[in-house]
C-alpha positions in Angstrom: 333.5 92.2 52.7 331.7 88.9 53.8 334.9 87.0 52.5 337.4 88.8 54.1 334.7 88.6 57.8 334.8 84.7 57.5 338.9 84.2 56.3 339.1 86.4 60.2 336.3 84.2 61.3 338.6 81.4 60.8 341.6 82.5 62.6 339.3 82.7 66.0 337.7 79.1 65.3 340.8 77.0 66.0 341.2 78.7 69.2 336.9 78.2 70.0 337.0 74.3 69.0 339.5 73.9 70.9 337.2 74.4 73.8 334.3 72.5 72.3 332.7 75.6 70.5 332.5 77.6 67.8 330.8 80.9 65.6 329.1 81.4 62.7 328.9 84.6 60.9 324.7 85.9 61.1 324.7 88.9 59.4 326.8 92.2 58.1 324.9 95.6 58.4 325.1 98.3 56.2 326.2 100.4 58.8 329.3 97.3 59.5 327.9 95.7 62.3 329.4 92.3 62.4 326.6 89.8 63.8 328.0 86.3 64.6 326.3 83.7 66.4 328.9 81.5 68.8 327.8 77.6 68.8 328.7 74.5 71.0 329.9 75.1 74.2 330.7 78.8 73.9 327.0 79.2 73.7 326.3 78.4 77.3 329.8 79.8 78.7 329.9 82.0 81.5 333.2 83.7 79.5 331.1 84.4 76.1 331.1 87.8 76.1 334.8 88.2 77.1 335.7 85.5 74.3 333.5 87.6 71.7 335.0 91.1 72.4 338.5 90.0 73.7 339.0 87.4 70.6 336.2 87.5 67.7 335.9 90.9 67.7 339.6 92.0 68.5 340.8 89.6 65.5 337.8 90.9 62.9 338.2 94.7 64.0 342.2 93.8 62.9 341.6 92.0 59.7 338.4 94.1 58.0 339.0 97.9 59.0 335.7 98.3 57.8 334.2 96.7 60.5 333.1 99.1 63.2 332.0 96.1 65.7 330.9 92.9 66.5 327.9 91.8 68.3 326.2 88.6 69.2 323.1 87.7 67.3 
């Protein structure tokens, strides 16, 4: 599952560099808790938690149905 997390990883971090950021994948839990850790300038930004949910998660949740979510580390 950890391949298929980071190949949907991927697809977000084009749109995250663009802005000067980026993620990196923490942790998967047993129970399919993706935890990702977003770098750079998304770190700090006020729009993180929309930008998690409204892109990282939405894309990961779409790629790797066994993901049931995706928080920050």
């Amino acid at each position: 599952m950890r391949e298929k997390v980071e190949a949907a990883l991927a697809k977000v971090r084009p749109m995250l560099q663009a802005d000067g950021g980026d993620v990196e994948l923490v942790e998967i839990t047993a129970n399919g808790i993706v935890k990702v850790r977003l770098t750079g300038r998304c770190k700090t930004c006020p729009m993180s938690k929309m930008t998690l949910r409204n892109g990282v998660e939405r894309i990961v949740l779409k790629e790797v149905p066994q993901v049931k979510a995706v928080e920050e580390a």
